[in-house]
FIZA-300182 format. One record per atom (N, C-alpha, C): x, y, z. Coordinates in steps of 0.05 Angstrom, whole numbers, padded with zeros to 5 digits, always signed. Layout:
XYZ...
***
This chain:
+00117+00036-00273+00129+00059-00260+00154+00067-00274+00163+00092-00266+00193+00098-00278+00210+00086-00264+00232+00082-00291+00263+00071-00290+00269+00081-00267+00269+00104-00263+00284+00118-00242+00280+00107-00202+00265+00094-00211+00251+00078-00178+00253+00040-00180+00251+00035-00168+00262+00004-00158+00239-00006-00129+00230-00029-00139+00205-00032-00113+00218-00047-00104+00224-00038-00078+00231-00046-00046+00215-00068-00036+00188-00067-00038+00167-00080-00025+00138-00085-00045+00131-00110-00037+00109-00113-00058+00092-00140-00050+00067-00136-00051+00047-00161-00043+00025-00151-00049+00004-00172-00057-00018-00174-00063-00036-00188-00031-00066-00168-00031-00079-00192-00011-00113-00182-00027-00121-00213-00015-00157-00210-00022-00166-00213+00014-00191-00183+00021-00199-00183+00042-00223-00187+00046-00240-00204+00049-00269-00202+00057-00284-00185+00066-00302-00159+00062-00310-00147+00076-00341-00156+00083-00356-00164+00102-00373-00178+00110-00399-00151+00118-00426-00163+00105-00446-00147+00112-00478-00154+00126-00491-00153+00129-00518-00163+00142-00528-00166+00117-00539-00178+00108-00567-00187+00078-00580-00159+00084-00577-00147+00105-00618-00133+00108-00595-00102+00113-00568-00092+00112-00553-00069+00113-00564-00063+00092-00569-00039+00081-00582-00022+00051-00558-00021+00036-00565-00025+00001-00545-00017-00019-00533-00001-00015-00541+00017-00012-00533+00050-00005-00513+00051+00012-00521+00040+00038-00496+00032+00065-00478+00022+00060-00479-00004+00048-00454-00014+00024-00433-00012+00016-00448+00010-00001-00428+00018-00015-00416+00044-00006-00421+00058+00012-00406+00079+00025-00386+00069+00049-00390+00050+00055-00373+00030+00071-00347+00020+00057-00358+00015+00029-00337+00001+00015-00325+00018+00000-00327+00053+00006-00317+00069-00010-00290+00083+00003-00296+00081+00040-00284+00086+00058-00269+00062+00072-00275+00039+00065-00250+00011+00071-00228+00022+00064-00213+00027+00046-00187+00036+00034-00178+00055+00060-00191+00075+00050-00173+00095+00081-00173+00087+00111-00198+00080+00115-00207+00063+00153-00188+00040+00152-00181+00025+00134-00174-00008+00144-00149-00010+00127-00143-00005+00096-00128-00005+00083-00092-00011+00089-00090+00012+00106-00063+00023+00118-00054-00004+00143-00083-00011+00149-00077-00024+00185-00076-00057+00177-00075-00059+00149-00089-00088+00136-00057-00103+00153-00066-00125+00157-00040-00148+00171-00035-00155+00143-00009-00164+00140+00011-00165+00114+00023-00185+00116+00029-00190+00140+00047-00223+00142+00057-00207+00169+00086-00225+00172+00096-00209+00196+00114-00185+00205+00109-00177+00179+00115-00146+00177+00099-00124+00190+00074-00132+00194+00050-00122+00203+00041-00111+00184+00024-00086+00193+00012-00064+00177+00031-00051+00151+00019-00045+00137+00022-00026+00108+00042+00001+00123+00026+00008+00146+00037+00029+00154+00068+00024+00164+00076+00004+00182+00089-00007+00196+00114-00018+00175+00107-00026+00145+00130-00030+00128+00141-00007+00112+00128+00018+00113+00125+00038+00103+00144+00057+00122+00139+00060+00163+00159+00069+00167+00183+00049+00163+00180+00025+00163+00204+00012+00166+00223+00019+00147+00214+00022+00113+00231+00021+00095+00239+00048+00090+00217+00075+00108+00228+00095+00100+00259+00095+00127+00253+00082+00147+00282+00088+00166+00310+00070+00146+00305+00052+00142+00325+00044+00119+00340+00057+00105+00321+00074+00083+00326+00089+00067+00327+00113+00070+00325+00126+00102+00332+00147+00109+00307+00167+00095+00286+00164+00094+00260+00183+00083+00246+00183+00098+00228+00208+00096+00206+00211+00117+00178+00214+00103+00157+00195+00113+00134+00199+00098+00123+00228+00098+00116+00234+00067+00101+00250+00069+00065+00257+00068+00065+00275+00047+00029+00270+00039+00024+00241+00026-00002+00227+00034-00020+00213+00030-00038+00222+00004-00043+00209-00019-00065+00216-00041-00085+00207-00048-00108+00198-00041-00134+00171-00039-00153+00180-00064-00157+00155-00080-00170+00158-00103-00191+00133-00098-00222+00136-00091-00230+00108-00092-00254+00125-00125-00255+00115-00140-00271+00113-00169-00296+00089-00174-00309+00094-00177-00333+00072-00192-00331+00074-00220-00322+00043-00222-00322+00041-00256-00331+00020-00263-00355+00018-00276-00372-00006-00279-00381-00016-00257-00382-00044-00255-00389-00054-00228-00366-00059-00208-00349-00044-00203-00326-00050-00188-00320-00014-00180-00304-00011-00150-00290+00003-00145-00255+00003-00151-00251+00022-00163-00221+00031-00167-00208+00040-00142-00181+00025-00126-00169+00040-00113-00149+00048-00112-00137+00076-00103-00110+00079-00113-00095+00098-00088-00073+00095-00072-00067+00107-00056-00035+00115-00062-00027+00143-00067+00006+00140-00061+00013+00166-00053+00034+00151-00035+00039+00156-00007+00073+00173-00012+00081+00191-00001+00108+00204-00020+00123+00202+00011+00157+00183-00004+00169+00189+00008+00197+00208+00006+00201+00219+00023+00216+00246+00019+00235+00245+00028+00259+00263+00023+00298+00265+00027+00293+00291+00029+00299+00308+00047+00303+00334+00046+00280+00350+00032+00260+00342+00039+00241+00350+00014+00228+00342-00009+00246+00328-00018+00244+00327-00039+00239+00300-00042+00212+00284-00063+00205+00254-00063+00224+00236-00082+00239+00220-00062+00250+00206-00070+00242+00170-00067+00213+00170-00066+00199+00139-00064+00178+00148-00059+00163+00127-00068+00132+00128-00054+00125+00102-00052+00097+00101-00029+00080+00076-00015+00056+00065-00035+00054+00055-00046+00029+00051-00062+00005+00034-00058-00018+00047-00056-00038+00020-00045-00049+00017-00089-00058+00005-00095-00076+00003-00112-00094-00032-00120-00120-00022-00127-00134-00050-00128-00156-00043-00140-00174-00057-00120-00205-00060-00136-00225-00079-00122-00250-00067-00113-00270-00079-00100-00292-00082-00117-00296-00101-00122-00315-00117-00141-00346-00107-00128-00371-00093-00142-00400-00088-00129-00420-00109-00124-00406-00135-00136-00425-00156-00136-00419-00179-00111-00433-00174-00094-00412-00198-00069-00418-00228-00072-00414-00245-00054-00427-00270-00051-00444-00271-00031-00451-00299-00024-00465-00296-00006-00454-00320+00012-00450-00317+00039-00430-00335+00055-00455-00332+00080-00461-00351+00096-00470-00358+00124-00487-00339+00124-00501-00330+00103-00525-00312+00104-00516-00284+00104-00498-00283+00099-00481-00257+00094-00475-00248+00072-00482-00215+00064-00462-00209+00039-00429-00209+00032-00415-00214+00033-00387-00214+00022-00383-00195+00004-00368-00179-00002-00344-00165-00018-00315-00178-00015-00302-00179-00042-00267-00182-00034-00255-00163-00050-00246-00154-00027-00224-00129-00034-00199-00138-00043-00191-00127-00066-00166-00136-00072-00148-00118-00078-00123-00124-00066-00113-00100-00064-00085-00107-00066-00054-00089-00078-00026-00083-00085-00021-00070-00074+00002-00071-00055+00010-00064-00042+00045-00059-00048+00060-00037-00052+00088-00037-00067+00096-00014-00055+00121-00015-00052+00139+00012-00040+00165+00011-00055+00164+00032-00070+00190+00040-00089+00208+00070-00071+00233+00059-00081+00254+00080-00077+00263+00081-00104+00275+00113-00108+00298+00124-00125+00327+00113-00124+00326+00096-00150+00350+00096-00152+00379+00103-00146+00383+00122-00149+00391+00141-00126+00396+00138-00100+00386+00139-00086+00381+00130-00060+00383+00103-00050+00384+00089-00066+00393+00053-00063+00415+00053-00073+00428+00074-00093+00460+00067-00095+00478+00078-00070+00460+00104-00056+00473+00113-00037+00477+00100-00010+00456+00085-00007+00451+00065+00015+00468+00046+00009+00474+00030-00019+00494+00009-00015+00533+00020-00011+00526+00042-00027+00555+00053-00017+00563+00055+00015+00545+00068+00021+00551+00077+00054+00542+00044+00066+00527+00021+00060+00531-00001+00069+00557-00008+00072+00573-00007+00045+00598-00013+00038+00625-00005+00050+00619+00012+00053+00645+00034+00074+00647+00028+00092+00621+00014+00103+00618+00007+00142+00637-00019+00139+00646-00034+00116+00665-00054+00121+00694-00043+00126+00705-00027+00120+00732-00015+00119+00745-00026+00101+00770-00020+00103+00789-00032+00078+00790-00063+00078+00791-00076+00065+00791-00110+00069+00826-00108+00054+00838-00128+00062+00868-00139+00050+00858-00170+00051+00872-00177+00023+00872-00200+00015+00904-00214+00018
***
């Protein structure tokens, strides 16, 4: 990413998505094309909660308001491409964004008679530079004058 941004937040997770042996290819993979947007956002993270949930958190921090959402899922070879970013905004204007990006493998396993997929997926939230020097200043001020 650009110099000009600083990641706030950042984790990796692998998700199981679980299928019947006898669900059709076809079902599949239109399921696993629409995981990203249906489940993606709501995924548990630790105890931060949801994607969504660290996303308003860091935009109240940093004083931004989410804006537009951008979803890219791609087939490339035997794997799905995913890519989500999410703009956060100052007056308008994007000063950070939410990022989902990963990759769902077409070939699953096979678990308790079940098909398996693992979704894997990055999860990162960058702010502007900018905007983290302005946040540590006005952190800074809330101490008042200190004497030594």
């Amino acid at each position: 990413m650009s110099s000009d941004y600083t990641v706030v937040y950042e984790t990796e997770v692998e998700v199981p998505v679980r299928f019947s042996k006898d669900t059709p290819e076809e079902a599949r993979l239109r399921r696993l094309e629409r995981w990203p947007r249906e489940a993606g956002l709501t995924q548990p993270l630790g105890e931060g909660g949801s994607f969504t949930n660290m996303v308003k958190e860091y935009s109240n921090t940093y004083d931004l308001q989410p804006g537009e959402r951008k979803w890219s899922v791609e087939r490339s070879g035997d794997k799905l491409i995913v890519s989500m970013k999410w703009s956060l905004l100052k007056n308008g204007v994007e000063k950070g964004h939410a990022d989902i990006n990963g990759e769902i493998p077409l070939t699953p396993t096979e678990e308790s008679g079940a098909l398996v997929y693992t979704v894997k997926l990055r999860y990162s939230i960058w702010v502007s530079n900018d905007v983290l020097s302005e946040k540590a200043t006005s952190d800074l001020s809330g101490f008042g004058e200190i004497n030594f």
